[in-house]
C-alpha atoms as one frame of an Amber mdcrd trajectory, in Angstrom:
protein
  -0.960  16.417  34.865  -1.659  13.048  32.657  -2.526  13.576  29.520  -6.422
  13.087  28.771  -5.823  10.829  25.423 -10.065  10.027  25.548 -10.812  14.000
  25.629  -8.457  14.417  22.905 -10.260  11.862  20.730 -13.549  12.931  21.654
 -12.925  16.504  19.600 -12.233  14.206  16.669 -15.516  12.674  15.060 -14.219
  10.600  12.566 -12.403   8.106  15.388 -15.861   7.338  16.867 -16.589   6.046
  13.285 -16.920   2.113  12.919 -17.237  -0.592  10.101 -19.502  -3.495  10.795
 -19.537  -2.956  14.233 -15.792  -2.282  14.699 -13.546   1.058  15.190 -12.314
   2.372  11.658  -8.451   2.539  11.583  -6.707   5.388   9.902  -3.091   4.329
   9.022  -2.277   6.698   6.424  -2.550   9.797   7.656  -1.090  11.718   4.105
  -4.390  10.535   2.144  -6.223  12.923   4.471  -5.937  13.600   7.672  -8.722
  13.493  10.637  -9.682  16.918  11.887 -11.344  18.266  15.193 -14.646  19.441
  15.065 -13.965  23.195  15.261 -11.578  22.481  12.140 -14.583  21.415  10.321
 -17.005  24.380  11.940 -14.515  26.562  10.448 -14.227  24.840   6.987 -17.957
  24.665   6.781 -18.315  28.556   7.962 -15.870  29.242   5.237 -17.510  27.775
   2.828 -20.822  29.091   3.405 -19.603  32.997   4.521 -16.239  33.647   2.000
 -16.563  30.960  -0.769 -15.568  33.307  -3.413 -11.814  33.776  -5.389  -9.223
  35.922  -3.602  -8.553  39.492  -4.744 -12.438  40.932  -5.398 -13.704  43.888
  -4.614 -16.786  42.479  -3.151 -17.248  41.569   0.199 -17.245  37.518   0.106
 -14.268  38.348  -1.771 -12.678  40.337   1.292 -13.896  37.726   3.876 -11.825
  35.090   1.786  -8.864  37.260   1.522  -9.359  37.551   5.860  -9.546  33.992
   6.091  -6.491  33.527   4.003  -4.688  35.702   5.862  -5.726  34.684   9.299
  -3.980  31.296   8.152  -0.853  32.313   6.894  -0.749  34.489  10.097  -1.265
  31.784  12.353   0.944  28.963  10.575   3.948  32.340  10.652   3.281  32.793
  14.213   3.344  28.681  14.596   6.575  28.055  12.795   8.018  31.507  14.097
   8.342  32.781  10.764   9.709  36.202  10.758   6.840  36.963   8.283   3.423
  35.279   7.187   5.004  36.217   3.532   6.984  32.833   4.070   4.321  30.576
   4.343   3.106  29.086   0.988   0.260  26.611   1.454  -0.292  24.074  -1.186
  -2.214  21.269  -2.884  -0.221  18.635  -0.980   3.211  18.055  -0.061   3.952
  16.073  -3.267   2.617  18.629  -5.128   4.545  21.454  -3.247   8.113  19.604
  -3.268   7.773  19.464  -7.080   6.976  22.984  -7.427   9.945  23.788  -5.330
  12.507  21.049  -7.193  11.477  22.319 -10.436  12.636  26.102  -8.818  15.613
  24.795  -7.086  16.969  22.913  -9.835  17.501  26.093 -12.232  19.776  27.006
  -9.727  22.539  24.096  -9.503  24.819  22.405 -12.128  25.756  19.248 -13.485
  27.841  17.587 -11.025  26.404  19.060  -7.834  25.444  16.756  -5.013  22.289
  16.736  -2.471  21.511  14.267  -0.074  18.053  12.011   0.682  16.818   9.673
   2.552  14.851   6.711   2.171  13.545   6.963   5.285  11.306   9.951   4.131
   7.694   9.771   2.427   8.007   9.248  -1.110   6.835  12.937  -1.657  10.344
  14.128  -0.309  12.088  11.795  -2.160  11.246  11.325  -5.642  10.749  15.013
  -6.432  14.210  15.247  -5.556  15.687  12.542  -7.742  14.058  13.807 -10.342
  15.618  16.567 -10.175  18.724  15.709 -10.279  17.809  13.454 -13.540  17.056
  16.090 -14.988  19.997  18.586 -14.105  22.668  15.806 -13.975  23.368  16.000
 -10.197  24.636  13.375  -8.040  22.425  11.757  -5.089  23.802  10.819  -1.445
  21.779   8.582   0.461  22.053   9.055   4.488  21.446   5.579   5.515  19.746
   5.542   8.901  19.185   2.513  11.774  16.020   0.550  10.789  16.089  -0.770
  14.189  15.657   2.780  16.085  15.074   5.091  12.948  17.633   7.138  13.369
  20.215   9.123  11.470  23.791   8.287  12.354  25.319  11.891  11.779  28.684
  10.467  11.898  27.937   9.475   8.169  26.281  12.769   7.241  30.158  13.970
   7.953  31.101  11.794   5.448  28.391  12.740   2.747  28.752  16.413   2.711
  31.732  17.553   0.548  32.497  21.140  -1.302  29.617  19.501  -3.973  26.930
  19.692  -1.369  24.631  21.910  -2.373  20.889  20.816  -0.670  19.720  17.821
   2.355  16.654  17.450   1.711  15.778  15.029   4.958  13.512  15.339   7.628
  16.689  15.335  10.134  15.783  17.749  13.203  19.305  19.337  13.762  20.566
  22.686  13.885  21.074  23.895  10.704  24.515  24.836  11.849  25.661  21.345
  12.124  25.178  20.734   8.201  27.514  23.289   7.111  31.396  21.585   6.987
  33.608  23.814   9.244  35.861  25.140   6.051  32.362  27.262   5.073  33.087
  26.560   1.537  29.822  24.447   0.866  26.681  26.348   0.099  24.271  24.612
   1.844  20.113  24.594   1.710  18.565  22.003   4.247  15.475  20.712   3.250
  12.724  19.316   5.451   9.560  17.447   5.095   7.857  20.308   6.837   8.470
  22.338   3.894  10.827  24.729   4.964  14.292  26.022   4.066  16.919  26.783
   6.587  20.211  28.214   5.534  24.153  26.751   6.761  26.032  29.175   8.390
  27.922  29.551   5.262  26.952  31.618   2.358  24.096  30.353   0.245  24.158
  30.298  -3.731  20.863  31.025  -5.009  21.307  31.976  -8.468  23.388  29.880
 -11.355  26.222  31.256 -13.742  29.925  32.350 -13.372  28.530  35.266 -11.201
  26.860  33.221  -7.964  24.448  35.775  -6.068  25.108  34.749  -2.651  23.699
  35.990   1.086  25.329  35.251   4.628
């Protein structure tokens, strides 16, 4: 069945907005992206029904806490979480990724490599670098083809080493495939949907002499 591309656009009100006459263009979707009408029913319905802080006793405190809930159930069952306890929604993803940097870097040491890409947004990019300013960590860059935008994984071989400890890229691989085959690097992958994903081999996730680590 073609795809209807005009009924799609018609649940989207902002695209029948125009500027002197002519259709508004939205390039950059990260400063706010369009919504469908029913996302904006149910903002609006939100807003006027459970507008109140999370955790109350009273009841436009409980209908927040449903709402809430409702979401992080619905993004778990989207991303096939194993439990809407792993979803963590956020200002922004700039905002989120230097949250989780901030986290992350208490756990590696000086000398420890991750690897980026400057083919990402900014917002999974810088984060990152500063992070390793501030713990003394090396950065990879995965260099990609500007032509066809795509990773050559032949040279992710060559980046991960027994230092790797994160790729932080928006490279849509199984996870497996990061891990070298000697197991010995304690891998996190990183992508710009905000998610971790563990290697097949064993994951450090605290820092010291004594590394807490999980299969």
């Amino acid at each position: 069945m073609p795809f209807d591309l005009d009924l799609v656009r018609e649940k989207f009100p902002s695209l029948s907005r125009t500027d002197d006459g002519q259709p508004r263009i939205y390039f950059d979707n990260p400063a706010g992206t369009q919504v469908p009408q029913s996302v904006a029913d149910r903002m609006a319905e939100c807003l006027i029904e459970a507008n109140a802080n999370l955790g109350g006793t009273f009841r436009t405190s409980r209908l927040a806490d449903e709402v809430a809930q409702s979401a992080h159930d619905a993004m778990a069952d989207f991303l096939n979480a194993r439990s809407s306890d792993e979803i963590v929604f956020g200002q922004n993803m700039t905002t989120i990724t230097l949250h989780l940097s901030r986290s992350v870097g208490r756990a590696l040491e000086p000398g420890d490599e991750i690897v980026l890409s400057r083919m990402d947004h900014d917002a999974n990019v810088h984060p990152w670098v500063l992070m390793a300013r501030d713990h003394d960590l090396v950065v990879r860059w995965l260099p990609f083809d500007t032509e066809t935008f795509e990773f050559d994984l032949s040279k992710l071989d060559e980046l991960l080493n027994e230092k790797t400890r994160l790729v932080l890229t928006s490279l849509i691989v199984p996870v497996r495939l990061l891990a070298p085959p000697t197991q010995t690097s304690r891998v996190f992958s990183f992508n710009s949907s905000s998610s971790f994903e563990r290697s097949n081999s064993k994951v450090s996730v605290s820092k010291g002499s004594q590394r807490t680590t999980r299969s």
